[in-house]
C-alpha positions in Angstrom: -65.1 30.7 27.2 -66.7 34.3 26.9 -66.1 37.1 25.2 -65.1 40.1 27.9 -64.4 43.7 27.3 -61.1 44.2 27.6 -60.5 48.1 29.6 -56.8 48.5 28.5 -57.3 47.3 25.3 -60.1 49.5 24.8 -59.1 52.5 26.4 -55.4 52.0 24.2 -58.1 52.3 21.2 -59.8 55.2 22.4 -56.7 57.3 22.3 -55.7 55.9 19.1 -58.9 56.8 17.3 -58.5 60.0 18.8 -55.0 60.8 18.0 -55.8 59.8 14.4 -58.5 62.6 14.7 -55.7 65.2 15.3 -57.6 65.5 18.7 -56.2 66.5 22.0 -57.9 65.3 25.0 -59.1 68.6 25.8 -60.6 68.6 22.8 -62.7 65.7 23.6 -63.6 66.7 26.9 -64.7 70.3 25.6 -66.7 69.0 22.4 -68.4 66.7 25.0 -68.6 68.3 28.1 -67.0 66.1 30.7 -63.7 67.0 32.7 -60.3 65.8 31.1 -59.7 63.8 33.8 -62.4 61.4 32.4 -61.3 61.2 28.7 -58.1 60.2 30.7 -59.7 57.7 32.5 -61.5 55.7 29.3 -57.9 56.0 27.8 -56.0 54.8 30.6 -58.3 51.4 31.2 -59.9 52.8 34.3 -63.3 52.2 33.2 -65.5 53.1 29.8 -67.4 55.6 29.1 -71.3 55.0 29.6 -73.4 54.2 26.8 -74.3 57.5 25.7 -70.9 58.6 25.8 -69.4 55.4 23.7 -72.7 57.0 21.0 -71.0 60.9 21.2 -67.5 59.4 21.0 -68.3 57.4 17.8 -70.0 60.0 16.2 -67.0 62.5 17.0 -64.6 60.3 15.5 -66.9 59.2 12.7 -67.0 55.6 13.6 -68.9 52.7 15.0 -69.1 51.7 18.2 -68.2 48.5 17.8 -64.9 49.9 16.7 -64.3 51.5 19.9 -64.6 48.4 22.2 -61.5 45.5 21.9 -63.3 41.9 23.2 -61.2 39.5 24.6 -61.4 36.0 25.2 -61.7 34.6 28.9 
């Protein structure tokens, strides 16, 4: 077995750490530059942000990256 990121797992996370921020996702999206329509897609599952972004995104929400990112066993 391996350990695999899990997208909708994550990207459930993402919003949750957020929300729990008393952000919007225009919030995010302005503090970091990008389009809305991303944040949407790292919270939707559609894919994760890149590794650079997962670093901004932690240090916005004041937590570690590992944090962010839900494993799953396949």
């Amino acid at each position: 077995m391996t350990r695999e990121i899990d997208l909708t797992a994550t990207g459930m996370n993402l919003r949750a750490v957020r929300m729990r921020k008393g952000y919007r996702a225009m919030d995010v999206a302005d503090m970091m530059q990008v389009s809305s329509a991303s944040v949407s897609h790292w919270e939707n599952g559609d894919f994760l942000p890149c590794t650079v972004r997962l670093v901004q995104l932690a240090d916005l929400y004041g937590v570690p990256i590992d944090s962010l990112i839900i494993r799953s066993m396949r």
